[in-house]
C-alpha positions in Angstrom: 95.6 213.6 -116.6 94.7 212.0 -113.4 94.3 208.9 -114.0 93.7 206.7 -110.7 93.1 202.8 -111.4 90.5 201.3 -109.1 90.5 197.7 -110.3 90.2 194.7 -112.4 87.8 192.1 -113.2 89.0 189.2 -110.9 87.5 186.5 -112.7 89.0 187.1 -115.9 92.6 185.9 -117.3 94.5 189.0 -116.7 94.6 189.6 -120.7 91.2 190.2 -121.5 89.8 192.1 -118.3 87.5 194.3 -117.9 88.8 197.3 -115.9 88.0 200.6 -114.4 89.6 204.0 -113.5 88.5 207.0 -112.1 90.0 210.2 -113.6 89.8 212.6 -110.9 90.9 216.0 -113.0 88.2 215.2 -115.4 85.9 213.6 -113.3 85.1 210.5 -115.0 85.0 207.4 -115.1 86.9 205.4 -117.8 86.0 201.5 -118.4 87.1 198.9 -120.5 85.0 196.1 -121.0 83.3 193.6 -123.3 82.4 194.7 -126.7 78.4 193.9 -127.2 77.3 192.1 -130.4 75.8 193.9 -133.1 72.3 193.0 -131.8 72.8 194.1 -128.5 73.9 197.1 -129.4 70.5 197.6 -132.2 68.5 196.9 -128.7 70.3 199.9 -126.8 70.2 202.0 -129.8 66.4 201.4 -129.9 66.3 201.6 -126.2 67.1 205.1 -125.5 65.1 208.2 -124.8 66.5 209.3 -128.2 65.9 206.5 -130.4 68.5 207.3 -132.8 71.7 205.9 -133.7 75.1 205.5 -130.8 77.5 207.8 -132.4 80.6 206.8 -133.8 82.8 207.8 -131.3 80.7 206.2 -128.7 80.5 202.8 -127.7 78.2 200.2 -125.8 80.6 197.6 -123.5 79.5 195.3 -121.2 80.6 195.1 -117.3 80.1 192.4 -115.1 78.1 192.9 -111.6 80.9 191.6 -109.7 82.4 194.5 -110.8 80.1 197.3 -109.0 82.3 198.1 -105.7 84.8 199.1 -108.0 82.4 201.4 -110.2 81.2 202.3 -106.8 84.6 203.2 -105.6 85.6 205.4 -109.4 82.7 207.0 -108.6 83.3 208.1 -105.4 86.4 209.2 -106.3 85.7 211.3 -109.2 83.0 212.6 -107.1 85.6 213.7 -104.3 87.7 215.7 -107.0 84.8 217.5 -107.6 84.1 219.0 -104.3 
């Protein structure tokens, strides 16, 4: 596994962060974040072109804006590994 990380929420306290990588052999991105409350996550569930339930081995995680550059930059790099 290629497993790059790209950065960490810099307003958090270092134990509870949401982070992201960019995997660059299986070109994706990998995040940790926030879990979402039960009715947040009925609200995706019934927000989705599928209406149906978020499978089990799924999950809905919240990520703060002020973390885009570095979704931005997993991005780019997973995209790079591609070409």
């Amino acid at each position: 596994m290629a497993l790059r990380f790209v950065g960490i929420d810099p307003d958090t306290d270092r134990d509870h962060c949401p982070t992201v990588w960019a995997d660059e052999e299986a070109r994706e991105l990998v995040l940790q974040g926030w879990k979402v409350s039960p009715e947040l996550r009925a609200a995706c569930e019934s927000n989705t072109p599928a209406n149906g339930p978020i499978p089990d081995s799924e999950e809905v995680i919240r990520i703060p804006a002020r973390m885009v550059p570095m979704i931005r930059e997993a991005c780019d790099a997973v995209e790079r590994a591609a070409i």
